[in-house]
N, C-alpha and C positions, 0 to 999 in steps of 0.2 A: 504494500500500500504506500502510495506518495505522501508524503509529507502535505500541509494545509495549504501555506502559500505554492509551493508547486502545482499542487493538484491544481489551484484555482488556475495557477498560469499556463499548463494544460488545456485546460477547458477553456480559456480564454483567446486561448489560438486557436482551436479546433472551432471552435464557434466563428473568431473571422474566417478561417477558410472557406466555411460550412457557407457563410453571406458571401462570401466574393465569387464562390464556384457556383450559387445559386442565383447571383448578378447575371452571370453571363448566360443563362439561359433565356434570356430575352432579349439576345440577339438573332436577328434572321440570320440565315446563310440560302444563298439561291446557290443552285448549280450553276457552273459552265458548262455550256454545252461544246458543241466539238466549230463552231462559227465560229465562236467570239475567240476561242484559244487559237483557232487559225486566224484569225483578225491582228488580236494582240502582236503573234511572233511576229505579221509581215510590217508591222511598226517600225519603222527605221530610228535606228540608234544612234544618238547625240554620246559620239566619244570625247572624254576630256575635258569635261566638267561637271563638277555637282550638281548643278542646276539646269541643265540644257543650256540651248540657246546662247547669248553671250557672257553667261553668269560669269563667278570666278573660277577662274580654268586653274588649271594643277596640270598641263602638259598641252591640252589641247588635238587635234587632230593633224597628226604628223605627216597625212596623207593632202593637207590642202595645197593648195598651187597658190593662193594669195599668200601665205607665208613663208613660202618657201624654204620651210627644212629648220628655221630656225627656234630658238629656243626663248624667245622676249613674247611678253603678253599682247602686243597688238600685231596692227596688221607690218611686217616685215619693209614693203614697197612704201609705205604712206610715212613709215620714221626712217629707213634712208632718205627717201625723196625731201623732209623736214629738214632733216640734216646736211645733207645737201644742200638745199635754197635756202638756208636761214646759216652758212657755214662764214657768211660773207661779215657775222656779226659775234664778238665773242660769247660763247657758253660758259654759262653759270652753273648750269645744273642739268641734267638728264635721266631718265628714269625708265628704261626700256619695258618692265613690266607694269608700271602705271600707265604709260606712253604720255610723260611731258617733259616738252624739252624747253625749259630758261634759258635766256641771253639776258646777258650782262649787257650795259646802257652801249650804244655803238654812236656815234658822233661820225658825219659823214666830214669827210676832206674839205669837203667845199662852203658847208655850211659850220660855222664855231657856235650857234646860239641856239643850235639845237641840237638835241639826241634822242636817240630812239632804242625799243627795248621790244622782246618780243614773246611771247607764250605761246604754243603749239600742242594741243590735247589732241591724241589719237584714241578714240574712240570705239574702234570695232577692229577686231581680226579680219573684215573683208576691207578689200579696196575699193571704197562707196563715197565718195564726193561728201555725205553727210555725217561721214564716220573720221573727220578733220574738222579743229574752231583753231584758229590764231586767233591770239589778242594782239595790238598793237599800240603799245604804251610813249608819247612824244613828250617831252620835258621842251620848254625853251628857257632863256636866260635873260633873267628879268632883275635889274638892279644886285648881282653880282649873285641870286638865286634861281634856282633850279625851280619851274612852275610847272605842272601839269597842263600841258593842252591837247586841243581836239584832233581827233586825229579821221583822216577823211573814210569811210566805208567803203570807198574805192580800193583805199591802199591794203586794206585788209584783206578782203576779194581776189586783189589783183595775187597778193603773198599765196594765199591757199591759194588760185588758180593755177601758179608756179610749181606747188608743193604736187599737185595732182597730177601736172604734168610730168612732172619728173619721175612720179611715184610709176606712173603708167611707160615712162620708156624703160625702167628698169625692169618694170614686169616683164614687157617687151624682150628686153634683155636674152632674161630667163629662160621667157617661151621658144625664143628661137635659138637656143644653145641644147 
């Protein structure tokens, strides 16, 4: 015979069991039938991340052609082609598995009263026109200070059109090697 407080903490567990396995009896289960399991398997499978789609990857699909073989979390063509068009300005920072690449403030030759700085988010593993945003940050020189100003939507436009360009001869590149 068990001891008091044992006995009780016996019967105290055996009683939750007794509610938790009597819980689940008010769960349906339908059958699969033999459709929907053949449904299921021809489901094409999202390799190389957690989440599908463009979640966060842990390798990715090593078998894509917009990446080309490599091992950084965005699209391959769209952060050289960045790097690349944006090489004319020094780098502050770079981040291949976030995909952003910082420039440090760049001061053109011609111009002393103004400079310029730039940010570049790559956005998606494909190479998508909308899967690139540059920022394009202008300083001018105002009474011996550095001032924020406007900087045209053209010139923004114009940077990512360069970047897309370049991203697509490289692909280019690629495809015909």
């Amino acid at each position: 015979m068990l001891p008091g407080s044992t006995r009780l903490s016996f019967l105290t567990s055996a009683f939750a069991a007794t509610l938790l396995l009597s819980a689940c009896s008010g769960i349906k289960s339908t059958p699969i039938d033999d459709s929907t399991l053949k449904e299921v398997k021809n489901q094409p499978r999202i390799p190389g991340n957690i989440w599908g789609g463009d979640g966060i990857l842990f390798g990715g699909n090593k078998s894509s052609q917009d990446n080309a073989g490599t091992g950084i979390g965005v699209n391959a063509f769209l952060w050289r082609g960045s790097l690349d068009t944006l090489s004319f300005m020094p780098l502050a920072s770079a981040d291949p598995f976030g995909g952003v690449i910082i420039t440090d403030w760049y001061q053109p030759a011609g111009s002393t009263g103004e400079r310029f700085k730039a940010t570049a988010y790559i956005l998606t593993r494909q190479l998508r026109a909308d899967g690139l945003k540059v920022s394009i940050y202008r300083q001018v020189l105002q009474g011996g200070q550095w001032v924020d100003a406007l900087v045209s939507a053209a010139t923004t436009t114009e940077i990512e059109n360069k970047i897309l360009a370049r991203a697509r001869e490289l692909r280019a590149e690629v495809s015909g090697n």
